[in-house]
N, C-alpha and C positions, 0 to 999 in steps of 0.2 A: 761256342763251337763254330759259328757262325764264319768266325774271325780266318779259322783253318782253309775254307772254301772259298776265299777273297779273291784268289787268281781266277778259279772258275768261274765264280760268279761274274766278274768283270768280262770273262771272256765270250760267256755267252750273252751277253748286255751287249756285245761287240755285234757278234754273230746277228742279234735279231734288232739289231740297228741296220744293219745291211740288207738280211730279209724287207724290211719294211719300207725304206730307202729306195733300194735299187732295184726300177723297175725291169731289168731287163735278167733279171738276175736267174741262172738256170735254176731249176726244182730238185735237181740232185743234190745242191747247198743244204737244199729244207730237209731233204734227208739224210745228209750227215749231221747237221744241226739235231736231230732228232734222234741219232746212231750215239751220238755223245752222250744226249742226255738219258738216254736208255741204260747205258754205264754206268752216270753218277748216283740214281735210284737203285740198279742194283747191289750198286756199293754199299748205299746207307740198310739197304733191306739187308743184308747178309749181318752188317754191322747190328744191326738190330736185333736178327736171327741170334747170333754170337752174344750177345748182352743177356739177352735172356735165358739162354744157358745157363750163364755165371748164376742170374738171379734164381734161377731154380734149385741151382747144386745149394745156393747158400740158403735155402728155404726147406729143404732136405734135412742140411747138417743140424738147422736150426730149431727140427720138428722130432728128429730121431736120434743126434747123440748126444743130445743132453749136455751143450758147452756151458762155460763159468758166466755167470752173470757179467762179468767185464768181455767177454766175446759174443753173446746174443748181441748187446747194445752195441758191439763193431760190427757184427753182420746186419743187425738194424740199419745201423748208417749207413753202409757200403748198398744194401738192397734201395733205399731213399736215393742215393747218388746213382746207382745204375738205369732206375728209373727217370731220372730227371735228365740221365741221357739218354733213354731210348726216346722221350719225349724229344730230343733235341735231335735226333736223327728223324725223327716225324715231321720235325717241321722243317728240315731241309728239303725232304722230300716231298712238302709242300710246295715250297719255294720252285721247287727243280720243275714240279707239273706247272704251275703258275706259267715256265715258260714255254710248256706245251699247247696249254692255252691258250696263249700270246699267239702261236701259229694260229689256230683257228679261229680266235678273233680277228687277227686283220686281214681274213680271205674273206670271213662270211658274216652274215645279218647277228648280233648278239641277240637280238630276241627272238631270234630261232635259237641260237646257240641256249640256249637257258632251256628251252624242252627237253634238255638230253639230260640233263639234271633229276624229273621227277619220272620215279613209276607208275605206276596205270592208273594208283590211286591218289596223282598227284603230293605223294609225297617225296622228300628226297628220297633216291634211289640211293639202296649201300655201294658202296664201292667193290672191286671186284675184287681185290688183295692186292700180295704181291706179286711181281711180275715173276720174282726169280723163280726158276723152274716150273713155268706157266708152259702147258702143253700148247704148242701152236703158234707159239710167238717167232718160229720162225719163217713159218705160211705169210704170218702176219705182217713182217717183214717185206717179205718177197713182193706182197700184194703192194707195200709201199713203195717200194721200187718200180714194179710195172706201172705203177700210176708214174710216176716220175718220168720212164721212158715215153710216155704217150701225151708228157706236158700238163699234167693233169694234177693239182699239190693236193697231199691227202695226210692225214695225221692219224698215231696211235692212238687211241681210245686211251691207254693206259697210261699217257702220259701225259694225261691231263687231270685236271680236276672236275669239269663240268662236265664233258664228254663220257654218259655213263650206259649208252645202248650202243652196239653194235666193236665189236673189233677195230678198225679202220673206218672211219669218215673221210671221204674224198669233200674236196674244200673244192673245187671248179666253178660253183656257181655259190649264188646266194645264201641257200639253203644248206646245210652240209647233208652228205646222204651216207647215210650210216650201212657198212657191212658187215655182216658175221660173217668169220673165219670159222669153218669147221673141220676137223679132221678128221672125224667119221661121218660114212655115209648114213647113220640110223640117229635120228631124232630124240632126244628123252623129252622127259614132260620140261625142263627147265630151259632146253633149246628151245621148243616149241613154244612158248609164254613168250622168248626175248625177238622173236620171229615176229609173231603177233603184235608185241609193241611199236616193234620197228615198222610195219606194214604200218599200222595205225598211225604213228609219227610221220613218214610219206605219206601217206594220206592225206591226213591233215595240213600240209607241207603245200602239194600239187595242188589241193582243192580249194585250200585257203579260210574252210569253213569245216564244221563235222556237228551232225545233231547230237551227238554224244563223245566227249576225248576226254578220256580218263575219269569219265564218272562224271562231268560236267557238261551241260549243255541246256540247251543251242551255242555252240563258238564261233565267231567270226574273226579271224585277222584280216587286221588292215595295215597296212604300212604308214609311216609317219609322212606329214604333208611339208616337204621343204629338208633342206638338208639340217641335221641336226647339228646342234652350237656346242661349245664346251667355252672351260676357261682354262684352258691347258697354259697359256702365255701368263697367265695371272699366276696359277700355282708356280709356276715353275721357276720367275721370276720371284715371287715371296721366298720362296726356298733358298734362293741363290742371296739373297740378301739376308737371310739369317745367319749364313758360316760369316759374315761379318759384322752381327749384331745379336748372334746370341738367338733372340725373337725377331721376328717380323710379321705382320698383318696386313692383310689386303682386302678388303669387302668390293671383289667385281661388282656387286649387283645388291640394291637395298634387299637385305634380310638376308645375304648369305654373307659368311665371315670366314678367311683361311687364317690358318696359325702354321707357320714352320716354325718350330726352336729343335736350335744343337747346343744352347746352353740356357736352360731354365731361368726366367725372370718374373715374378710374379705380378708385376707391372702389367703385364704384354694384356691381358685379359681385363685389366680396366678402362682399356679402350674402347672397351665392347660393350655395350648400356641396354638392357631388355631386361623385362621381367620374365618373357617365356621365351626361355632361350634352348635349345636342345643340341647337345654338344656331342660331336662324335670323333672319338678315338680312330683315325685310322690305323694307326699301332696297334690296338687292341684287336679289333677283327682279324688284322693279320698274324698279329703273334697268334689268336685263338682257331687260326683255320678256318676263317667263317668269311674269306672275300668273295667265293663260288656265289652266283653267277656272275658278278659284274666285271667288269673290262677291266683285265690282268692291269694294276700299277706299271706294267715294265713297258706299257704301250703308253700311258700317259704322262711319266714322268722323264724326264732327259735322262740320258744313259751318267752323266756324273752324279746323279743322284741315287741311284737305285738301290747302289750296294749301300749305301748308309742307309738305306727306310728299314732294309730289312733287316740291315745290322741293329737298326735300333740307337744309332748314332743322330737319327735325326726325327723327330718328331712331327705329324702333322693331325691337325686338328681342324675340323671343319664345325662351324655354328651356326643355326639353324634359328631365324628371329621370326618365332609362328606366329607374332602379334603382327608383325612386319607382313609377312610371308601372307595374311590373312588380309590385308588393307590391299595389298597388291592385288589378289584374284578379285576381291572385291571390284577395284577398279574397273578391272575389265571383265566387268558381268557374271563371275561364277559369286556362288558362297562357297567356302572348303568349311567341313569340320574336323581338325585333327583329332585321329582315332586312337595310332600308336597302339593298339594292340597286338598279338602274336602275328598276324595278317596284313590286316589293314593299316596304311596309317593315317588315309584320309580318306572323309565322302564329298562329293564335289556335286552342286545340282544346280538349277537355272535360278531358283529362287529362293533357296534357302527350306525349301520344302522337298522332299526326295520325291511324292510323289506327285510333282508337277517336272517331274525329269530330271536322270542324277546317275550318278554311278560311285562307285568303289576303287580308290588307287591301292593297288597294292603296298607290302612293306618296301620288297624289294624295287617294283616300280619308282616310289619315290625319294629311294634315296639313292637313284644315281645321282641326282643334283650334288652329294656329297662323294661318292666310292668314283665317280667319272668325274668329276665336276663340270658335269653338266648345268649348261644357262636354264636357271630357272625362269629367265622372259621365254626362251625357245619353251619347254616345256608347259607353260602356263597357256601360251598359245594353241597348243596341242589339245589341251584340256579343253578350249574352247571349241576349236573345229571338232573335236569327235564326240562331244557333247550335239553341238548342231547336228552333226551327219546323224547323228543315235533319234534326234527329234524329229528329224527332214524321213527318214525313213519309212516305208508305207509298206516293205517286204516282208517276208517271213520273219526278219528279226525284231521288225517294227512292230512285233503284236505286243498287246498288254501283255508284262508278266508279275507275278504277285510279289510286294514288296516286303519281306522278312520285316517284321514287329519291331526290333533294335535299330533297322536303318530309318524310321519314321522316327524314335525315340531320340537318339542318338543326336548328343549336345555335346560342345567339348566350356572349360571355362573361360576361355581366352576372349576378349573383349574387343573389339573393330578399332 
């Protein structure tokens, strides 16, 4: 289905080439850029709306008039194919928010952007639906355009994928600042709760800290020290050498491995020598809808690339050498224990004892090294300075706090 949406997809790869590009570029672009892609989601939703129809009537005929066994097993098929196109209308509409998000990642901080993601009790927050016939949406609208007149770029909520509190996020500063659109003046209880949230999210935002946010606390954020690295020139170049070799392989940095292929060789992975190696699909997270929070692909991979990832025409695989990856922190003073559970995927301490000071990298945390391809030297560095600042600390956040039984326990097998 994919294949059908080629002109659009290229076109708006165009569009937010030029957003990102051109610095002088008016903010009315970003909302026609935005006016467009509000069209192609409600397309697929209508289409989706329309599919499901068919598969009802045929789940009706199928439960009340009693067809011949040679026509159950054709409406069987035909309900299996409708499905596996509503799914395919799902994941364009995937795709289409991906480049809504793209807007809000390249105005503001992603690890702000990533709070708009969980509800109160830090889990993901559901999604709001469909747009189409969404009361308000054209308040919502309006609100984006007044931001536009006054210089100010501001994005749907709905036309994204992480962005999941507030109507309209104005993108002006750092932080994005989330609004609710409302169209009446009376409050219910389910206005009032996304009010709350949102207060709390500024909150926490302005103040940089909160003794309690979302059920967690004491929090502090702090901002990263030095500009952060990637290997965007590394992927992008492996890629570009695979439409002429099938495979290609590039290891930026000891213990990280990129894989492009546009034509499968099962050679290309012998190159690659570890016992604890841990291999990740970027295909698969994205065919499965699961790239939310990390930085939209359409920001890091060159526009001749895009429409093939998501076509599925091009392959990329990142690996991850935890034997490797574990001699490296070594060197420069941490121990890691990779954890890899639903949460965590490592614990990181001074000594190799947590309670001689230590902390917990998230799943998400660390595996932009793969979803961004982010420099695992920049990040390891990181790990170092906010270790020391977490040790040098004498404040409020500096006090003893009690260390959970599992993170004293807590081994992994991998060997130095």
């Amino acid at each position: 289905m994919v294949a059908r949406y080629k002109k659009s997809l290229e076109q708006f790869t165009i569009m937010l080439h030029i957003i990102k590009t051109q610095k002088n570029l008016s903010i009315g672009a970003i909302v026609d850029f935005q006016l467009l892609l509000l069209k192609k989601i409600k397309e697929a939703e209508k289409a989706i709306i329309r599919t499901k129809g068919i598969i009802k009537k045929l789940r009706l005929e199928k439960a009340n008039d009693r067809p011949t066994r040679e026509r159950s097993k054709e409406i069987t098929a035909l309900i299996n194919k409708l499905d596996k196109k509503t799914e395919s209308y799902r994941y364009i509409i995937y795709i289409w928010k991906m480049y809504g998000d793209s807007i809000a990642f390249h105005f503001c901080d992603k690890y702000a952007i990533k709070h708009f993601l969980y509800n109160e009790h830090y889990h993901v927050k559901e999604t709001a639906g469909f747009i189409s016939g969404k009361e308000g949406i054209k308040s919502e609208i309006m609100l984006l355009k007044t931001a536009a007149q006054k210089n100010v770029p501001a994005v749907l909520c709905d036309l994204t994928n992480t962005l999941r509190h507030g109507d309209v996020c104005l993108l002006g500063h750092n932080d994005p600042y989330p609004i609710e659109v409302k169209t009446s003046s009376k409050l219910n209880n389910r206005g009032e709760k996304q009010l709350k949230n949102i207060d709390e999210l500024n909150g926490f935002f302005i103040n940089d800290e909160a003794e309690n946010f979302r059920g967690v606390g004491p929090v502090i954020r702090r901002e990263h020290i030095g500009k952060e690295e990637y290997h965007l020139q590394a992927i992008n170049d492996c890629i570009s050498k695979s439409y002429e070799e099938g495979t290609s392989h590039v290891s930026p940095e000891s213990g990280v491995h990129y894989l492009a292929i546009t034509k499968f060789k099962q050679e290309v992975f012998d190159q690659i020598h570890g016992k604890y190696i841990h291999m990740l699909s970027l295909n698969e997270y994205k065919r499965e809808m699961n790239w939310h929070p990390y930085t939209p692909f359409q920001l890091s991979l060159s526009p001749e690339h895009i429409y093939n990832f998501i076509n599925g025409n091009l392959s990329i695989f990142v690996l991850l050498d935890l034997q490797v990856i574990k001699r490296r922190f070594k060197r420069n003073g941490l121990h890691i224990i990779f954890l890899q559970d639903e949460h965590w995927y490592a614990q990181i301490s001074a000594t190799g004892n947590i309670l001689d000071g230590g902390f917990r990298v998230s799943m998400q945390s660390f595996l932009r090294v793969a979803f961004e391809f982010q420099s695992l030297t920049w990040a390891i560095k990181q790990h170092k300075k906010h270790l020391n600042l977490f040790m040098e600390d004498t404040g409020k956040y500096g006090r003893k706090m009690e260390i959970p039984p599992d993170w004293i326990a807590a081994t992994d097998p991998i060997p130095m």
